[in-house]
ROSE-4610 file (N, C-alpha, C; in Angstrom, 1 decimal, always signed):
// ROSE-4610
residu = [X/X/X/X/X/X/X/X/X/X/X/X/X/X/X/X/X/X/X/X/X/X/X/X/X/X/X/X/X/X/X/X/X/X/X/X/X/X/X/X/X/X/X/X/X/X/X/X/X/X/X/X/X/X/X/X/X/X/X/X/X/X/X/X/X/X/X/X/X/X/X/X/X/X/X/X/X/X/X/X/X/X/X/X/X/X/X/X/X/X/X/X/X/X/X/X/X/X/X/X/X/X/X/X/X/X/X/X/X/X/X/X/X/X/X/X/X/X/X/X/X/X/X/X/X/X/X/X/X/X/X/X/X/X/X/X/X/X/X/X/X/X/X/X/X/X/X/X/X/X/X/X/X/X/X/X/X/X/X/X/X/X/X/X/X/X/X/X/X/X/X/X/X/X/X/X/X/X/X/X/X/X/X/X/X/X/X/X/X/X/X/X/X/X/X/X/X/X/X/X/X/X/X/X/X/X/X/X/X/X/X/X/X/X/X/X/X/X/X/X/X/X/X/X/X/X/X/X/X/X/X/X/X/X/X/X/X/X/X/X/X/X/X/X/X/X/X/X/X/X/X/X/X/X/X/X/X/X/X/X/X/X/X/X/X/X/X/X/X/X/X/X/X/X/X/X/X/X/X/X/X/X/X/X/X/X/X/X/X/X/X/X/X/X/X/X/X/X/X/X/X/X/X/X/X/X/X/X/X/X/X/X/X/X/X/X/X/X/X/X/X/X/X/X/X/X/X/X/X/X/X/X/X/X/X/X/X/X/X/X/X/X/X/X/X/X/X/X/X/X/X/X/X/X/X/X/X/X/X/X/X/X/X/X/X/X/X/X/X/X/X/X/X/X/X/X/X/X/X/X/X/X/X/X/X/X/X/X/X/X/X/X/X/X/X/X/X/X/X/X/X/X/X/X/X/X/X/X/X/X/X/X/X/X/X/X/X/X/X/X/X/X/X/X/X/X/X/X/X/X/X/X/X/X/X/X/X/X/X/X/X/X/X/X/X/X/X/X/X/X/X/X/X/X/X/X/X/X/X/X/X/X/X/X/X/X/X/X/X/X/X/X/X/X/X/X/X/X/X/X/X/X/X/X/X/X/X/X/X/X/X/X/X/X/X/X/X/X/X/X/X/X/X/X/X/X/X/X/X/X/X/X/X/X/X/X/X/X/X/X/X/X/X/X/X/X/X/X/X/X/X/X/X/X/X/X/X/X/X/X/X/X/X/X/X/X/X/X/X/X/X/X/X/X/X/X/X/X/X/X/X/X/X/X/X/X/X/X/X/X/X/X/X/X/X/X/X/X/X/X/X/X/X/X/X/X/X/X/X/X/X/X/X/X/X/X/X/X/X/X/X/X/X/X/X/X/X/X/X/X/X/X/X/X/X/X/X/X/X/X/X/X/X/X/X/X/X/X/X/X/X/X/X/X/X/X/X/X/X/X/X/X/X/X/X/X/X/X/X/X/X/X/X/X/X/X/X/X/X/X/X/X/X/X/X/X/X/X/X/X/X/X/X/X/X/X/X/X]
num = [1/1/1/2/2/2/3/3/3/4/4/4/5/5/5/6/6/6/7/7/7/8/8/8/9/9/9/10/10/10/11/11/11/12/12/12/13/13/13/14/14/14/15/15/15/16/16/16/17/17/17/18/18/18/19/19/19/20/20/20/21/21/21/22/22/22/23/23/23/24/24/24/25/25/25/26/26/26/27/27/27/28/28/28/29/29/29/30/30/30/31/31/31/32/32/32/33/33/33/34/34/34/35/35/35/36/36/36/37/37/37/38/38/38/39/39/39/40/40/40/41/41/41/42/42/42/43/43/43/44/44/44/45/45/45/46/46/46/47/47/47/48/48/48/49/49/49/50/50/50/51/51/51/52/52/52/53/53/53/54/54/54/55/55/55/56/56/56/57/57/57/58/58/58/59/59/59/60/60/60/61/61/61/62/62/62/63/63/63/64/64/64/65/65/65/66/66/66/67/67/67/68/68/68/69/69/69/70/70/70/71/71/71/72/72/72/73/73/73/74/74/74/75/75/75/76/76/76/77/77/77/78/78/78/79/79/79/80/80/80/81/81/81/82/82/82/83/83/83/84/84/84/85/85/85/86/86/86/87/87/87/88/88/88/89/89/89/90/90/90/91/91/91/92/92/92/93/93/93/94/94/94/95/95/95/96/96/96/97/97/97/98/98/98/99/99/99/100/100/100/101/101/101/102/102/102/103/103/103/104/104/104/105/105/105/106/106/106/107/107/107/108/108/108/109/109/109/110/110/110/111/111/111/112/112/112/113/113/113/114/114/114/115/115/115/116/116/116/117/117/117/118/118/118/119/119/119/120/120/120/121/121/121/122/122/122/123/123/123/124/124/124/125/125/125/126/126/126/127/127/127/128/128/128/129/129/129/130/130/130/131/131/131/132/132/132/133/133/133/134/134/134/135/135/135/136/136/136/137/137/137/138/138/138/139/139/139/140/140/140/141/141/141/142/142/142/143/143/143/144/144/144/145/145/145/146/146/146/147/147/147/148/148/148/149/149/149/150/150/150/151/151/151/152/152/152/153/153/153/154/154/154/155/155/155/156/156/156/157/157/157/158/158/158/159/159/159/160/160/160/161/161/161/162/162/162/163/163/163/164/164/164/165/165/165/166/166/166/167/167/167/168/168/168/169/169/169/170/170/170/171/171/171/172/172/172/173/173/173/174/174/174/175/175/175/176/176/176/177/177/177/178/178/178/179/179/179/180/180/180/181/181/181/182/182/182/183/183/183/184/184/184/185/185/185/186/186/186/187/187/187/188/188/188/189/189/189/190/190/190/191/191/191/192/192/192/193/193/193/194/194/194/195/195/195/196/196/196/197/197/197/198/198/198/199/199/199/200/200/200/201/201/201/202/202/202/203/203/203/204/204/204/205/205/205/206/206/206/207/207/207/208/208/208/209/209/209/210/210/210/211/211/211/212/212/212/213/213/213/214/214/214/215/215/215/216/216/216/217/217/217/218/218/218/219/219/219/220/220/220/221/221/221/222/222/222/223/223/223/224/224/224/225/225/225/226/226/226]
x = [-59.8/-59.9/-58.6/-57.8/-56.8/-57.2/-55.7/-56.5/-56.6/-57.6/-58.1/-57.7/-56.5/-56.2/-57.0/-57.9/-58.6/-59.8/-60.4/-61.7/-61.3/-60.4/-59.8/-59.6/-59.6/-59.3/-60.8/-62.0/-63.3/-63.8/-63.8/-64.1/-63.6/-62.0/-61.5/-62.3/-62.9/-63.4/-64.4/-65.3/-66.7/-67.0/-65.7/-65.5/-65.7/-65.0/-64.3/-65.8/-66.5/-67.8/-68.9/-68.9/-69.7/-68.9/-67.7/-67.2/-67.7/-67.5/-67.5/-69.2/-69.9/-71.2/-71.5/-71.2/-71.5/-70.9/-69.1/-68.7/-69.8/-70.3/-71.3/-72.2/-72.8/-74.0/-73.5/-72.3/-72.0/-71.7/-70.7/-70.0/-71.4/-72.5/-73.5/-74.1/-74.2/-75.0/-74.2/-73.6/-72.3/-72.4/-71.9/-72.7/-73.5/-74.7/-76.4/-76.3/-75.5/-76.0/-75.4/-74.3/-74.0/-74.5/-74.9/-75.7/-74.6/-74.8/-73.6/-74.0/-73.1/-73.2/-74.3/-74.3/-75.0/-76.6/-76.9/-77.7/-78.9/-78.4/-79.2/-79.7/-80.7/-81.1/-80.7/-80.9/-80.0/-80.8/-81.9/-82.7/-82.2/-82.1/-81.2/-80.2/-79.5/-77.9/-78.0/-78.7/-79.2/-80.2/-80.0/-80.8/-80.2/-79.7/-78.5/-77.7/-77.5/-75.7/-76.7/-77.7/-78.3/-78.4/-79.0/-79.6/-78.3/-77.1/-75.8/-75.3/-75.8/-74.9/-76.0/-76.7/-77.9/-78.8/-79.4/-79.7/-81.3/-82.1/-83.0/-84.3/-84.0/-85.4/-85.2/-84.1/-84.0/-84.8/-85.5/-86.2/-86.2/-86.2/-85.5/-86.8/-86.8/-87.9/-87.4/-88.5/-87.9/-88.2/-87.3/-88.0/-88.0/-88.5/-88.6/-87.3/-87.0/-85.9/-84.4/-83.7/-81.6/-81.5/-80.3/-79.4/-79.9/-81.1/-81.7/-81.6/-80.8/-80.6/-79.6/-80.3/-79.7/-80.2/-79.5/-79.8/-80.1/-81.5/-82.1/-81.8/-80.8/-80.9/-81.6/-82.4/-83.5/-84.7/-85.0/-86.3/-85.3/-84.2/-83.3/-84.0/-83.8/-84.1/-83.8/-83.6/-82.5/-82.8/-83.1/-84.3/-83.3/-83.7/-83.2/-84.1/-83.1/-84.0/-84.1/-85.2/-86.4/-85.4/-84.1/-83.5/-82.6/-81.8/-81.2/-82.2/-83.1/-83.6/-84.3/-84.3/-85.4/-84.1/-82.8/-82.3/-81.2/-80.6/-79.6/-78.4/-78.3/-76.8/-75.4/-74.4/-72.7/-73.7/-74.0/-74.5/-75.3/-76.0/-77.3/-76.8/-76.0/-75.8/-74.7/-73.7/-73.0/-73.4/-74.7/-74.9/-75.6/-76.7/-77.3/-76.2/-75.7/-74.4/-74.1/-73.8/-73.0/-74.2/-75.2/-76.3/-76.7/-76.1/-75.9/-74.6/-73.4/-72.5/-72.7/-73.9/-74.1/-74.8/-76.2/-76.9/-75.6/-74.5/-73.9/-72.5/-72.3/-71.9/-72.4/-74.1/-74.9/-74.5/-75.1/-75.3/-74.0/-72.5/-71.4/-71.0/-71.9/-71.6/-70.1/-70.1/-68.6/-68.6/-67.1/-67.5/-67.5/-67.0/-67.4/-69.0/-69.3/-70.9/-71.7/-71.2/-71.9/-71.7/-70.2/-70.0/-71.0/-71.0/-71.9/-73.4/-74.0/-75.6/-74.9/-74.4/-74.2/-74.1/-73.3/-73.5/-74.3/-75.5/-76.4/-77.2/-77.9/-78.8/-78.6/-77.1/-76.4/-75.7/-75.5/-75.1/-76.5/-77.7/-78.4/-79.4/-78.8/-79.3/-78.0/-77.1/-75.8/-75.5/-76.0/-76.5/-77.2/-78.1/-79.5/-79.3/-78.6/-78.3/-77.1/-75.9/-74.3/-74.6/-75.6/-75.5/-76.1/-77.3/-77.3/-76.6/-75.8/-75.2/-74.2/-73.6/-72.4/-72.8/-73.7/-74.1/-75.0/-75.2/-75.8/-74.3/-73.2/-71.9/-71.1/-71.3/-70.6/-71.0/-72.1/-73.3/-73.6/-73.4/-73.1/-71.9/-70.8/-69.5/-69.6/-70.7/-70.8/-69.6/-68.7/-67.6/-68.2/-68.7/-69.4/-70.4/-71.3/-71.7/-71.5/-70.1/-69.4/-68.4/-68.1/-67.2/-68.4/-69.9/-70.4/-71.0/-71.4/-71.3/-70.1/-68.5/-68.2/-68.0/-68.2/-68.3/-69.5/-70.8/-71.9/-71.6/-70.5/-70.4/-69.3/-68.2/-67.4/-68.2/-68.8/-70.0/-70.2/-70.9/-71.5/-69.8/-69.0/-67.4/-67.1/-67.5/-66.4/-67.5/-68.8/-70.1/-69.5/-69.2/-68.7/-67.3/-66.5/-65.1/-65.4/-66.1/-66.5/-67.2/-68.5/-68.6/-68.1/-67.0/-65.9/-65.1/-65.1/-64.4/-65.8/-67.0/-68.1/-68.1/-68.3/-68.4/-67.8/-66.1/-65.1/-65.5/-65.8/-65.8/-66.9/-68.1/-69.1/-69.2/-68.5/-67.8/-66.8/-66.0/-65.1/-66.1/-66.4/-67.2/-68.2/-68.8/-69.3/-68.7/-67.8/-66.8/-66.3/-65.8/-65.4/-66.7/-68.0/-68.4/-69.1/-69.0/-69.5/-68.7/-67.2/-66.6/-66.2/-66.4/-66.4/-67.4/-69.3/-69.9/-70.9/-69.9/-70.1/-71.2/-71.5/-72.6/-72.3/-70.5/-69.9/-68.6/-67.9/-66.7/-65.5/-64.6/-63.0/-63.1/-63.6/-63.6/-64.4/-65.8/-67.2/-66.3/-65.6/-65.0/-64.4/-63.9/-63.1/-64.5/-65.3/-66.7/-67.3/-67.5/-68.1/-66.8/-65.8/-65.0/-65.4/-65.1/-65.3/-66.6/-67.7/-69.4/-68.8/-68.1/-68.0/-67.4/-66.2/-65.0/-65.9/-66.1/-67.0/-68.1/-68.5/-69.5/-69.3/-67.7/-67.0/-66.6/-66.4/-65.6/-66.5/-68.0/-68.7/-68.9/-68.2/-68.3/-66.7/-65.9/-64.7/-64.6/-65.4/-65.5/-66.4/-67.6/-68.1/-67.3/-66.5/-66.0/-64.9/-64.0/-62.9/-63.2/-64.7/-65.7/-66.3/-66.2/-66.8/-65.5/-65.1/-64.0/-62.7/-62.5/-62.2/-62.7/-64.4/-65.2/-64.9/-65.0/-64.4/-63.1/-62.2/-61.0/-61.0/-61.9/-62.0/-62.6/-63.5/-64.3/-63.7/-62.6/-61.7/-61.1/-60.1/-59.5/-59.6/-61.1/-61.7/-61.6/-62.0/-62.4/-61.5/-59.9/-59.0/-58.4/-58.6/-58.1/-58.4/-60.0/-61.1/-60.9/-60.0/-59.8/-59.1/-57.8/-56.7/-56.6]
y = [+32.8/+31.7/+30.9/+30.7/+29.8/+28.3/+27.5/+26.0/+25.4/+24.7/+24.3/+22.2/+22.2/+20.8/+20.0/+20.4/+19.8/+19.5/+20.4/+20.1/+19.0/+18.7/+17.7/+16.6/+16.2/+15.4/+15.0/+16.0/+15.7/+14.7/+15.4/+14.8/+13.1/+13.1/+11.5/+10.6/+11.6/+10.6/+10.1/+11.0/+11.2/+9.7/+9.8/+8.7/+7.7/+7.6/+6.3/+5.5/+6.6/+6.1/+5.6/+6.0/+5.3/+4.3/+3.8/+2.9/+1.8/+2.4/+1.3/+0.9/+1.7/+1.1/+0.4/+0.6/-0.2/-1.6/-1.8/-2.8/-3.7/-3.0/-4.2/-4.5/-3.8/-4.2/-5.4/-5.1/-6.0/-7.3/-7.0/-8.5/-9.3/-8.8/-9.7/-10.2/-9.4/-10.4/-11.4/-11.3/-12.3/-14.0/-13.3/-14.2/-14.7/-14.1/-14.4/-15.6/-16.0/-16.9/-18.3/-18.1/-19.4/-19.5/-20.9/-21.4/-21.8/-21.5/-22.5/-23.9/-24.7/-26.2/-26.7/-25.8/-26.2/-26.2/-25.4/-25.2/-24.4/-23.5/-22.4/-21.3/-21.1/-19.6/-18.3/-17.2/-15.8/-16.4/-16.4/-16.6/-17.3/-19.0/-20.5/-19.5/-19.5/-18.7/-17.7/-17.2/-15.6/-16.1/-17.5/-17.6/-18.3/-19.6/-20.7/-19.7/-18.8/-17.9/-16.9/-16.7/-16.0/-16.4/-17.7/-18.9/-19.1/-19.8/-20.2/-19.2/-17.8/-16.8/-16.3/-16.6/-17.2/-15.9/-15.4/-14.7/-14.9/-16.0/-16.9/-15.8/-14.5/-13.1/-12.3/-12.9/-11.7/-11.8/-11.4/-11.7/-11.6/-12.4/-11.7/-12.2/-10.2/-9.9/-9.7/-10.3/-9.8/-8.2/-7.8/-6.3/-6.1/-5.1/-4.9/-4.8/-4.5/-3.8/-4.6/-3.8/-4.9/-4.1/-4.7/-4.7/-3.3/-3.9/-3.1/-3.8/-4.7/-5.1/-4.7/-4.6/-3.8/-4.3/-4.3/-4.6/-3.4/-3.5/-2.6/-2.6/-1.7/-2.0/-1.7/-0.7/-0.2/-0.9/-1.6/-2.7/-4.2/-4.5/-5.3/-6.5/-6.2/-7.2/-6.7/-8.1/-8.5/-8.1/-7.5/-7.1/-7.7/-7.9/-8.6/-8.7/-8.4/-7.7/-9.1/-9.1/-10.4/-11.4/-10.8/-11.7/-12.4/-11.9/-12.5/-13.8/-13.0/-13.5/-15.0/-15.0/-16.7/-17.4/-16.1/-17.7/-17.8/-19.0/-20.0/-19.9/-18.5/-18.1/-17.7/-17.6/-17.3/-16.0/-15.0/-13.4/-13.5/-14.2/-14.3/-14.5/-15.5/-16.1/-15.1/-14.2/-13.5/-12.4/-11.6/-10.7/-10.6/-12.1/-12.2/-12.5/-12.8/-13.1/-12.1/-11.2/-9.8/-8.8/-8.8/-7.8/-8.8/-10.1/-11.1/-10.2/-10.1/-9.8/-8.2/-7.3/-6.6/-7.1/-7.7/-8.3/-8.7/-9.3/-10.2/-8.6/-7.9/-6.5/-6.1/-6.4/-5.4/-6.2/-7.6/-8.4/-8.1/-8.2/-8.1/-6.5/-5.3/-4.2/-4.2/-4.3/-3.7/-2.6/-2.0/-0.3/+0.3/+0.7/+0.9/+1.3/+0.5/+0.3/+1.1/+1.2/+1.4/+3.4/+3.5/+4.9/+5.2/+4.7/+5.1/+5.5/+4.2/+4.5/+5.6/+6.1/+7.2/+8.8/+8.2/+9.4/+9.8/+8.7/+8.7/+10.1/+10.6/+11.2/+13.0/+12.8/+14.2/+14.3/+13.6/+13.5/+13.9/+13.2/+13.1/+14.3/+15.4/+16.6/+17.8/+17.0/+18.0/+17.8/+16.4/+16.4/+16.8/+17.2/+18.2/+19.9/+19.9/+21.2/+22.0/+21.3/+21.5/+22.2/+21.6/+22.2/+23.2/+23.9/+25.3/+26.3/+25.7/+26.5/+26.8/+26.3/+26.5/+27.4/+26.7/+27.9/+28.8/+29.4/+30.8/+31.5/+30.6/+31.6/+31.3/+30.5/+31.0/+32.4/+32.4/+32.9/+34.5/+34.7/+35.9/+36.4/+35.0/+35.8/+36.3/+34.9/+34.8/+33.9/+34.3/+33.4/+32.6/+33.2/+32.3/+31.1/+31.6/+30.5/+29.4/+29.3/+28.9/+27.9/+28.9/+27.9/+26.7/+26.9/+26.3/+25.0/+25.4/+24.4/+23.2/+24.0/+23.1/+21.7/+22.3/+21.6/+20.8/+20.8/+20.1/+19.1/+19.4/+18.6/+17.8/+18.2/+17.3/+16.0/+16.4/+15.4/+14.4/+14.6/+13.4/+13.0/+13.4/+13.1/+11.8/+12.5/+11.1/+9.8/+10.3/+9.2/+7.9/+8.6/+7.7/+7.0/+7.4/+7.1/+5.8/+6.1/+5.3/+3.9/+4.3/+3.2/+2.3/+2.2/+1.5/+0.4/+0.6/-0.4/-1.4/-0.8/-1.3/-2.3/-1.8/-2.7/-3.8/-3.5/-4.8/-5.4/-5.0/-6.5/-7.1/-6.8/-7.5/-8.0/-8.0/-8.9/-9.9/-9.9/-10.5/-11.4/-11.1/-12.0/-13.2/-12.7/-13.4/-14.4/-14.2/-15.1/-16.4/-15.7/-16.9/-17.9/-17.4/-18.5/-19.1/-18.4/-19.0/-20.1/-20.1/-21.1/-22.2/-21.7/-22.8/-23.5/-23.1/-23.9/-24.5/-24.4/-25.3/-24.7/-23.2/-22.9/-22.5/-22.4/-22.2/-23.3/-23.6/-24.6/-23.5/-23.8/-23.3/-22.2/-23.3/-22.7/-21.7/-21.7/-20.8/-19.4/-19.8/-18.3/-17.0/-17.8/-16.7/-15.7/-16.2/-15.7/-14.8/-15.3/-14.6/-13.1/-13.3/-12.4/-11.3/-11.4/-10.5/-9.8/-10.8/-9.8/-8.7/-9.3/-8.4/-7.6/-7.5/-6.7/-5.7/-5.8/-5.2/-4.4/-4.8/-4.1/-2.9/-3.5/-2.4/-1.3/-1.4/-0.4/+1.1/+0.6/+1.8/+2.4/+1.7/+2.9/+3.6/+3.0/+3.5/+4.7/+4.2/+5.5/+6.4/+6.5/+7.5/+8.2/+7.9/+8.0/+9.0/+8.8/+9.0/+10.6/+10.6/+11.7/+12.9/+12.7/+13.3/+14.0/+13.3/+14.1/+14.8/+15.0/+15.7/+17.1/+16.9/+17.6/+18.7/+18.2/+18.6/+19.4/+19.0/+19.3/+20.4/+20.9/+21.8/+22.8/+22.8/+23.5/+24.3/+23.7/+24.1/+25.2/+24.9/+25.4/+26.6/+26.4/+28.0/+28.8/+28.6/+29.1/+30.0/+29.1/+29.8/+30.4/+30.6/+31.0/+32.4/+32.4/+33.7/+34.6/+33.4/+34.2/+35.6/+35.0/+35.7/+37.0]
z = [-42.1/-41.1/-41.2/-40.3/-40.2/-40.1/-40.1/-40.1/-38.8/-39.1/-37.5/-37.7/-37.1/-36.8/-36.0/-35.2/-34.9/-35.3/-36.2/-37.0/-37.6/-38.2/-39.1/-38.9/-36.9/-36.1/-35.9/-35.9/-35.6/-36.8/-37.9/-39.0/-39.1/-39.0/-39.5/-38.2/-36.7/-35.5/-36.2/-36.9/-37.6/-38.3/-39.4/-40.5/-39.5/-38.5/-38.1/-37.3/-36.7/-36.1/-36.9/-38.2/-39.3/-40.1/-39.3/-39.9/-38.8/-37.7/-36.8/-36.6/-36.9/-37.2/-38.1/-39.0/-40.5/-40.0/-39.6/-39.4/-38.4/-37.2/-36.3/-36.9/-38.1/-38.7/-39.8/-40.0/-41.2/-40.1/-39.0/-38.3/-38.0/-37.3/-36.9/-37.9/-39.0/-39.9/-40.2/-40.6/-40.8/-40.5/-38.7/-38.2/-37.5/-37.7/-37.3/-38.4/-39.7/-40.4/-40.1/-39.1/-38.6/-37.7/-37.3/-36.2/-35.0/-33.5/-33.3/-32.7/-32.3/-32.0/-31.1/-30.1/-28.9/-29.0/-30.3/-30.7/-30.0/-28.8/-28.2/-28.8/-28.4/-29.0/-28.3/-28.6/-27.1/-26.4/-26.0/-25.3/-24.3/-25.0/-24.1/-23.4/-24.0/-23.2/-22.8/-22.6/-21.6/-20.5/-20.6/-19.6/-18.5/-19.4/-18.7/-17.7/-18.7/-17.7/-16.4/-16.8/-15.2/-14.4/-14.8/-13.3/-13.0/-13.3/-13.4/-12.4/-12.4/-11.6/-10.6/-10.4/-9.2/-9.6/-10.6/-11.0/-11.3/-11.1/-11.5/-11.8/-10.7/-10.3/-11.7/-12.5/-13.7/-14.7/-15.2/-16.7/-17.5/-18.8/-20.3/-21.0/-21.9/-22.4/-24.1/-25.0/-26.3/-26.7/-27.4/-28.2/-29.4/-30.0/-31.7/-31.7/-33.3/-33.9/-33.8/-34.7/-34.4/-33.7/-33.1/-32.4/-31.0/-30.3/-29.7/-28.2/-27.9/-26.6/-26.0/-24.7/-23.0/-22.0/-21.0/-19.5/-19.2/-18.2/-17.7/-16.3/-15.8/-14.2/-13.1/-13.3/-12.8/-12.3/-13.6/-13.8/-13.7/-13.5/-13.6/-14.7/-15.5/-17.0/-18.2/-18.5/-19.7/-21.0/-22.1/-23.3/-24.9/-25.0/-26.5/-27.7/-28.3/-29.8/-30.3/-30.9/-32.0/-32.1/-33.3/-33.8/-32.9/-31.8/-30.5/-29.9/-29.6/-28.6/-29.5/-30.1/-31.1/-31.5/-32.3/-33.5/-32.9/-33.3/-32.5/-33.4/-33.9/-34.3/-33.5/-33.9/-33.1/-32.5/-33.3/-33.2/-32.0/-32.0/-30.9/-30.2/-29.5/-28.0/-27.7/-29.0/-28.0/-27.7/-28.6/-27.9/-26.8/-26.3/-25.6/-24.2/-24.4/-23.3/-22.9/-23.9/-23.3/-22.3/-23.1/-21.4/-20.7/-20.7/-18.9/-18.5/-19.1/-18.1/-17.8/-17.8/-17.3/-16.2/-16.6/-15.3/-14.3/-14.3/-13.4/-12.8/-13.4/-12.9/-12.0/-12.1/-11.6/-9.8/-10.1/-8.9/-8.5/-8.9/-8.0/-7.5/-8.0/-7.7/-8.6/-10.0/-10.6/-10.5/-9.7/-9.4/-10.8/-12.2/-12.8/-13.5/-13.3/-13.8/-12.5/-11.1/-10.1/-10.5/-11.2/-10.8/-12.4/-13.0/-14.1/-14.0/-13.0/-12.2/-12.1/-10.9/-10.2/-10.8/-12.1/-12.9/-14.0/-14.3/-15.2/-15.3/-13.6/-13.6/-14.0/-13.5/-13.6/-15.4/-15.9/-17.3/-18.0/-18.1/-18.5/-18.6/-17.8/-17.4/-18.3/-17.7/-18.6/-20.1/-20.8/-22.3/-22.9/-22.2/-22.6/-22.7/-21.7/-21.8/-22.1/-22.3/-23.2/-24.2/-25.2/-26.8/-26.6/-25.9/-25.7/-25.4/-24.6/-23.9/-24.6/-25.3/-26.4/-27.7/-28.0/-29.1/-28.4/-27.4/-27.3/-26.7/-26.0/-25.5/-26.8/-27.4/-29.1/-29.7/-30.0/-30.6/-30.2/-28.7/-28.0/-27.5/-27.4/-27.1/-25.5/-25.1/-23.8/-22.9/-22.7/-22.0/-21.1/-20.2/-18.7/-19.5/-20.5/-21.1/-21.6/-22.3/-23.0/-21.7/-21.2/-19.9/-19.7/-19.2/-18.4/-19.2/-20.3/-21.4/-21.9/-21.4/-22.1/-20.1/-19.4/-18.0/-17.9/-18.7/-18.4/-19.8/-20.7/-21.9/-21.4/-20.4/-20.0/-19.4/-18.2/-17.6/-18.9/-20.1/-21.3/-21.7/-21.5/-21.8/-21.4/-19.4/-19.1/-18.7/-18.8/-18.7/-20.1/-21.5/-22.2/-21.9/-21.4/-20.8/-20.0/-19.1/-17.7/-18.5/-19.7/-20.2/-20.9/-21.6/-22.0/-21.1/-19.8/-19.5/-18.9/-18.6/-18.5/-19.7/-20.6/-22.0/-22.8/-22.2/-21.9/-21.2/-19.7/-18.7/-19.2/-19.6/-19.8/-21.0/-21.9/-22.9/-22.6/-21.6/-21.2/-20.5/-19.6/-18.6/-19.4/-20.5/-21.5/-21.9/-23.0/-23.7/-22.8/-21.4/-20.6/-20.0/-19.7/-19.3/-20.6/-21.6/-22.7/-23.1/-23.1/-23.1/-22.0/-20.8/-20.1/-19.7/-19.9/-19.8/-21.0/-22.2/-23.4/-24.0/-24.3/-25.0/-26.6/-26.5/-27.9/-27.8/-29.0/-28.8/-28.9/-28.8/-28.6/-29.7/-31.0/-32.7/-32.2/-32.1/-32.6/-31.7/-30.8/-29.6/-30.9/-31.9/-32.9/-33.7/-33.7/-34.2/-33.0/-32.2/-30.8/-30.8/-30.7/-29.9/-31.6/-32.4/-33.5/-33.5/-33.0/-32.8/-31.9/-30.7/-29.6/-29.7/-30.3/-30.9/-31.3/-32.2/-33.3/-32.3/-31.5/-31.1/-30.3/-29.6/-28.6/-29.1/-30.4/-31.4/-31.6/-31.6/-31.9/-30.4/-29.4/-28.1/-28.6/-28.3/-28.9/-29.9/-30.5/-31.6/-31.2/-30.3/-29.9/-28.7/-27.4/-27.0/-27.4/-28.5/-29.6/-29.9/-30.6/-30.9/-30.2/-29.0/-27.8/-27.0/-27.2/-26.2/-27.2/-28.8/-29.7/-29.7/-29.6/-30.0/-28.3/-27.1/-26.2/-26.1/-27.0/-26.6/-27.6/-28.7/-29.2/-29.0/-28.1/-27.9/-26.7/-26.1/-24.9/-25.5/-26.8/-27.4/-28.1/-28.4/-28.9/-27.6/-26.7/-25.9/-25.0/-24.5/-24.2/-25.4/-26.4/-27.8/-27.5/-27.2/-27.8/-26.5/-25.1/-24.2/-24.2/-25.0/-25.5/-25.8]
C-alpha cells in the first residue's frame, strides 16, 4: 500500500472535530457560571429579541439534555435545552439568542437558510444512502456504484457548506441586538462572542471532515479508474 496523504488529512480533520467539541463543551461551561448584568434568563432574551422582531406567534419551548437547542422551522419554535432556557448566565442568553437569529432568518427569508430548507429533503435521503453505496461499489469494484455514492455524498457535502454561513449570520444577528438592546454590556460581548465562536467551530470542523472524506473518495475512484 502506498501513502495516502489524504488519509492523514482525514485523521488531523478527525482530531480537530473532537477538539472543537470538547472546546464548546468546555467554553459554555465556563461561562454558564457567569451570570450576566441584565440578569435574564435564555428564556427573558429569547423572548425579548422575538417580540422585538415582531415575532410574538413564536414559541419557546424547554428540552432535556446540553446543548440541545434549535429552531424548528417547520413547527416554527424556539427549543432550548433546561440549562439555557431557566439560568441567567453569558452561556444562556447567547445561546438562546443564537436560534432567535434563526427564527428572524426564517421571518426575513435569508436565502441561505431558505436554500438549505430546500435542500434538507433531498440530503436527508442522500445521507442515508452514500454509505451504502460506497462500500458495496468499494466492496464489489462496482464503479457505477461508487460514482453514485460519491454524488448522493456530495449532496450531505454541500448541505454542510450552505450551513455555515447560516450559522454566522445567526450569530451575528445575535450579538448585535444583544448589544444594542441592553441584554449584555460592551464587556459581557467578549464572553458571548467566544460561546459563539466556539460553537461555530464544531460546524467548521464537521464541514472541514466531510468534504476531505469526499475529496478522497473521488480520488480513489479516478485512481481505480486508471
Amino acid at each position: 500500500m502506498g501513502f495516502d496523504p489524504m488519509f492523514i488529512l482525514i485523521i488531523i480533520a478527525f482530531i480537530f472535530t473532537l477538539v472543537a467539541q470538547f472546546r464548546v463543551k468546555g467554553t459554555f461551561n465556563k461561562w454558564a457560571q457567569v451570570e450576566n448584568t441584565s440578569g435574564m434568563t435564555g428564556y427573558d432574551a429569547a423572548r425579548h429579541m422575538l417580540d422585538a422582531n415582531g415575532l410574538q406567534d413564536v414559541p419557546i419551548e424547554p428540552v432535556p439534555g446540553a446543548l440541545t437547542d434549535h429552531y424548528d422551522p417547520i413547527k416554527r419554535v424556539v427549543r432550548l435545552s433546561e440549562p439555557v432556557y431557566y439560568e441567567r448566565s453569558i452561556s444562556a442568553v447567547s445561546v438562546a439568542c443564537h436560534e432567535v437569529g434563526h427564527a428572524i432568518q426564517h421571518k426575513v427569508s435569508y436565502p441561505m437558510l431558505v436554500a438549505r430548507h430546500k435542500m434538507f429533503p433531498i440530503v436527508n435521503f442522500a445521507s442515508g444512502i452514500a454509505p451504502f453505496l460506497l462500500i458495496a461499489g468499494f466492496l464489489f469494484q462496482a464503479f457505477n456504484l461508487i460514482g453514485l455514492g460519491i454524488i448522493f455524498f456530495s449532496a450531505a457535502v454541500a448541505f454542510q457548506l450552505v450551513t455555515l454561513p447560516v450559522e454566522f449570520n445567526a450569530s451575528n444577528r445575535a450579538r448585535e441586538i444583544m448589544v444594542s438592546e441592553g441584554y449584555i454590556t460592551n464587556e459581557e460581548e467578549r464572553g458571548v462572542a467566544k460561546v459563539l465562536n466556539a460553537a461555530a467551530l464544531t460546524y467548521v470542523a464537521a464541514a472541514l471532515l466531510s468534504l476531505l472524506e469526499l475529496l478522497r473518495y473521488i480520488m480513489i475512484f479516478l485512481n481505480n479508474r486508471d
